[in-house]
Structure formats: C-alpha cells, structure tokens
N, C-alpha and C positions, 0 to 999 in steps of 0.2 A: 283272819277277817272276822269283823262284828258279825250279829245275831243279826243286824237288820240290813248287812250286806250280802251281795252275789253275787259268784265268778263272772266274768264279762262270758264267759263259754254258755252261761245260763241262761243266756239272752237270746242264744239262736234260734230265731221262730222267720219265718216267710216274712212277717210285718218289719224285721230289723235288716232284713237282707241286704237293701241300700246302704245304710250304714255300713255295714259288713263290707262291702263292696268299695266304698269309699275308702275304707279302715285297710285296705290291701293296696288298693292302689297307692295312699297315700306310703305305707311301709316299702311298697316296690321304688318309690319317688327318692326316699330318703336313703338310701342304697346306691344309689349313684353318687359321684363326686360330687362336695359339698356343695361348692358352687353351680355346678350343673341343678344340683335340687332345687336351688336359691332360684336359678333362672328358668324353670318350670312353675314355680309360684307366681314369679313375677308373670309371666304368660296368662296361666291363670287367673290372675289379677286383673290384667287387661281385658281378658274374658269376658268376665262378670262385670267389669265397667261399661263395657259393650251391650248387654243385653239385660243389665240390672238397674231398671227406669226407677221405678220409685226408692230402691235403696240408693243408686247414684244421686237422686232427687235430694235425699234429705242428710248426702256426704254435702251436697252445695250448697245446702241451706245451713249450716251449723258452718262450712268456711264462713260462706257469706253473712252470718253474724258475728261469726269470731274476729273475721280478718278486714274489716270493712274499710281496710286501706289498699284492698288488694285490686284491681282494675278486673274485669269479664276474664281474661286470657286468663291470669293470673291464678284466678279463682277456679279455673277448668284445670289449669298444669298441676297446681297441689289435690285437687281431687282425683286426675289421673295418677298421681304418684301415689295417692292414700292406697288407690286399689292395690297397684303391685304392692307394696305395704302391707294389704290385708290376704295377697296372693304368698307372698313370703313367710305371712304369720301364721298363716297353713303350715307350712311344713317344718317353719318352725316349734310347734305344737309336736308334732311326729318326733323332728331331732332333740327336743325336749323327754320323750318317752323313751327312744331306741337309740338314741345317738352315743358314743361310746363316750367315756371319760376325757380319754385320750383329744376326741377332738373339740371337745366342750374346752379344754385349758386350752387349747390352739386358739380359736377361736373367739374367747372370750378373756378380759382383763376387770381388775376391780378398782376401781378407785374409791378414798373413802376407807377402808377397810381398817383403819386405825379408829372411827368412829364407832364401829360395833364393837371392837372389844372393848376401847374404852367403857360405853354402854353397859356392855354385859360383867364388865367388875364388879365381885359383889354381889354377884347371883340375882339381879336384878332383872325381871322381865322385858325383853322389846319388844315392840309395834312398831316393824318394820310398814311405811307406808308406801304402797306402789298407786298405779291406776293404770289405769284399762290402755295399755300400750299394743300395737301389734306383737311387740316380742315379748308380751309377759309370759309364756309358756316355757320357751326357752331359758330364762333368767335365773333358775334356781338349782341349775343343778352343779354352779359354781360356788352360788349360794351353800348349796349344802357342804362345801368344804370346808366352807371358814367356819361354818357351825352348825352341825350337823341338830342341832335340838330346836329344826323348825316344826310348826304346826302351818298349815296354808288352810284360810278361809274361803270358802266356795259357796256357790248359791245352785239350790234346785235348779235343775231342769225341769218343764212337764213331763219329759221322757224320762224313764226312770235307767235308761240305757246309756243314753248322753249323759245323767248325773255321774254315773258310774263312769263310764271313760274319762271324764273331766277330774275325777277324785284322783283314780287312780293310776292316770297322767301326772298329774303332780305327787301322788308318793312318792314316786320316782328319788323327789327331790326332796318330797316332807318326809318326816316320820311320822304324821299323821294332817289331816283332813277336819275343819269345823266348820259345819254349818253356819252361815252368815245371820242368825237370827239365834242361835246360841249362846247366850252373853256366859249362861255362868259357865261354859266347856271354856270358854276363852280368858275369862277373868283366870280360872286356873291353871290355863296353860302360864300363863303372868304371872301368876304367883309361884308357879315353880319353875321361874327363873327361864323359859322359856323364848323362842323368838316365835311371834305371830306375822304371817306372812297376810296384809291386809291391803284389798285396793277399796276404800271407799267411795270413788266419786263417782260413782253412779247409784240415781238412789229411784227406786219402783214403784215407790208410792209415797204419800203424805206424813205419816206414820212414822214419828221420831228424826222428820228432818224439818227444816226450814229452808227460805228464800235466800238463797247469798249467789251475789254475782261469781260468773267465770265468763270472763273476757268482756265485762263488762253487760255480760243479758243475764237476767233472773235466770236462775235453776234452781232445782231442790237437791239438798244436800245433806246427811245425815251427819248429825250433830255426836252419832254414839261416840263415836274414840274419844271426845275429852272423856266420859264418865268413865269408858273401858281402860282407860288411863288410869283415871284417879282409883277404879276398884282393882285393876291388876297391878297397881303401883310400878307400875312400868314407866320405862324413857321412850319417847317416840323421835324416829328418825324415818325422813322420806329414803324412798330407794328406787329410781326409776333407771331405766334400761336406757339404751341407747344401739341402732343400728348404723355401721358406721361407713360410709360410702366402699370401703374396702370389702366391705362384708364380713366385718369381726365385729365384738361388740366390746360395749363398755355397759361396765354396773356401776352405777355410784350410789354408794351410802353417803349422805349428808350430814350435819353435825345434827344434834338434836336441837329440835326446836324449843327456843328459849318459853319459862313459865306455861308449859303445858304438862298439865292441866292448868288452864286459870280457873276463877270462877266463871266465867264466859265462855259458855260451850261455841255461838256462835263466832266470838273472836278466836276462838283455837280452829274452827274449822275454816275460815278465812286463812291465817296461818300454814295449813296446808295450803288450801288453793292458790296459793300464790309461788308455795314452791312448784306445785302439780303445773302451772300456767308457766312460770320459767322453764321446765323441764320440756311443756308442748312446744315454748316457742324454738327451740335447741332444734328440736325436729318436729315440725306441726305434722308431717305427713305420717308418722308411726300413732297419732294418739288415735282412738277408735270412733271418727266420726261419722260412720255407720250409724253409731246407737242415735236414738233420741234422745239426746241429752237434756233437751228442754221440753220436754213432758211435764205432765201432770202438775201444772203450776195453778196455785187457786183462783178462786171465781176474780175476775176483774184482771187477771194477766190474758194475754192474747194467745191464743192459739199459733205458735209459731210453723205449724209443721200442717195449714190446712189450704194454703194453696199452693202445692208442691206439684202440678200440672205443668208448668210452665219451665221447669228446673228439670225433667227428664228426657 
C-alpha cells in the first residue's frame, strides 16, 4: 500500500461505526445463496423507493426528461424498478469484493472479447469506457481475466473512509486505482500499454466539460478522453454491463470507436454518448438515475431539478 494510503482497520473510530455496521451486514447478505442476496437487494430497493422522497423525486425527473414518450404509470414502474436496481447494486458492490471466482464465471459471460485483444495487439493502451450502471462494481472481476493489466479510475469521496472502500473494492479487480483528476497517472498507465477502466459521463462541475445533449436535454460532459486519448495514444472501446432478467450477466466490449481521437473533442464525446444512450435504452432501469445528471448547467439553462415537490 502507498504512503498516502490506510488499512480500512485504520478507520475504526465511533464516527465510522455505521459504516462498519453496514459493511457486515452487507458481507452477512452476500453469504447466502446468490439469488437470495440478489432478492434482499431487491427488497431493499423497494425500501428506499418507499421512504426516499427527494431522491425518488429526482429518479422521476431525469425518467421524465429522458423518456418523455413514457405515460405517468409508466414513468412510476421504470422508477420502481430503477430502485430494486440500485437495491441489487448494493450487494452487487459486496459480490464484487468477496464473491468467489468460481461464481463470478457462473454468473457472468463476455461478449465482445475479440475486440480488446484485438485492441490490445501491439502493446497499445485502452480506454475501456463504461458509465455509471447499477452493476458497475460487479463487472470487473471477469474483466480481470481476459486481462489482468487493468488500472480503474475513481473519484474522492469527502469521507476519506468511503474513498478507501471504493478503491479497494475495485482492486479486487484492478491492479491498481487512478484518481479521476490525474491525467498524467493515466496518460502512463496508456503508454505502458495498459487498460484504463473509465466511466466518464458524469461530470461535477464546469471545469473541462461542455454542453452536449443525453437523451436529448443539455448536460455537461467532459470532453477529457479525446485528449487522454490522443496523449495515451490509446484505442477507446465502450464496455457496459448488462443485468439479465435470469440474474446472470453479460459484459460487452464494443468495437472501437471509429477516428477517435478526432480534432473535435466534443464530437468524440457525442460518439460516446450515443453508445452510452444505446446501452441505457437495452436496460434504462440499471443506468444511475439517482444522480443529477443535469446539474450545473450555465447561466441561461433552467434549473431542471428546482421544483421536485410535486414528484415525491
């Protein structure tokens, strides 16, 4: 472990206890048959769609701009289903960290897989690009078989206890962990031929993104992967998950996206969103619409998330 990391045992203070607490129940969860775990999430799930006004509030405001062919029912059932969704993603996260080998290949298949090695002939860098799915936690520890020389990008917590669980939940599956504000850890992991495990489409501020539609409403979108491209001289290929009504899953690696890098950062990052948007429509209920995805949009866009009263 780095100089500027600490054992999770480090962390044990009164203030972290809940966590803690959480952190056991969920390991006791994931110990039961897989399925049975799967359907304590789901439970869960419903839980928190129960008594979670303002986050339920703004899962129905991002349908109801996404989906705006969808009828009231409509728009309630995919939000109920988003939750067991984010209820599954729970313990997904866990059988992500603790789960054995053995039921990760049971349960999970790859499709695609002819496109990263292709990719990777040559010793050439990927930017493998996922986005904010319920099952992204899960997803990489099948990943780490076909090629174990991933690095995964993560972004701070304020907790500096949560950063650390979330790192070292995904070593699991990385051989290492890069900071999302990191370029040059990342340019190098690319240059030494590396795979970068990266979801960009959510972006926290103004700050190296612009305005490009998803699903047809303004959001801000970071424009970094063409340049982390062009400086890691890497090939970029989406890679999004998939939950599958049976309760196994599927990974697909895509072909690479044609002339990216262009000179057009924001045409390359279009080019994702369009696979990222094919991939939500496959399953709108696993993508993360919890988040605010339409935040911090500049002066003269609307506030889309300010009168969410009426939607809880």
């Amino acid at each position: 472990m780095s100089r500027d990391r600490r054992s999770l045992a480090s962390y044990w203070h009164p203030a972290t206890w809940p966590v803690w607490f959480g952190l056991g129940l969920l390991r006791l969860i994931c110990l039961l048959p897989y399925r049975w775990s799967l359907a304590v999430g789901r439970a869960l799930g419903r839980l928190v769609h129960a008594i979670g006004g303002t986050r339920r509030a703004i899962v129905r405001r991002n349908i109801e701009l996404c989906f705006p062919e969808l009828d009231a029912d409509g728009r309630d059932a995919l939000a109920k289903r988003h939750f067991e969704s984010l209820g599954m993603g729970m313990i997904e996260m866990g059988l992500g960290r603790w789960g054995s080998d053995a039921l990760h290949r049971r349960i999970g298949r790859f499709e695609g897989a002819e496109h990263l090695k292709a990719a990777t002939d040559g010793g050439r860098g990927v930017i493998l690009l996922a986005g904010h799915f319920t099952t992204l936690e899960i997803t990489g520890r099948l990943l780490k078989e076909a090629d174990p020389r991933i690095d995964a990008v993560f972004r701070k917590n304020r907790s500096e206890f949560i950063t650390e669980l979330q790192r070292s939940g995904r070593e699991v599956a990385a051989e290492s962990t890069i900071e999302k504000r990191d370029t040059k850890a990342m340019v190098r992991s690319l240059r030494n031929g590396r795979l970068l495990w990266y979801a960009p489409d959510q972006s926290y501020d103004r700050a190296g993104s612009e305005v490009i539609e998803f699903f047809g409403v303004p959001s801000m979108h970071t424009t970094a992967t063409s340049k982390l491209a062009r400086l890691g001289r890497a090939r970029v290929l989406p890679y999004f998950s998939e939950r599958r009504d049976d309760m196994t899953y599927v990974y697909r690696i895509l072909p690479p996206l044609e002339n990216f890098p262009s000179d057009d950062a924001v045409a390359d990052t279009r080019e994702y969103i369009r696979a990222l948007e094919d991939h939500v429509r496959r399953c709108p209920e696993q993508y993360l619409w919890a988040h605010r995805k339409f935040k911090n949009l500049p002066e003269g866009y609307p506030d889309l998330y300010s009168d969410l009263d009426a939607l809880k």
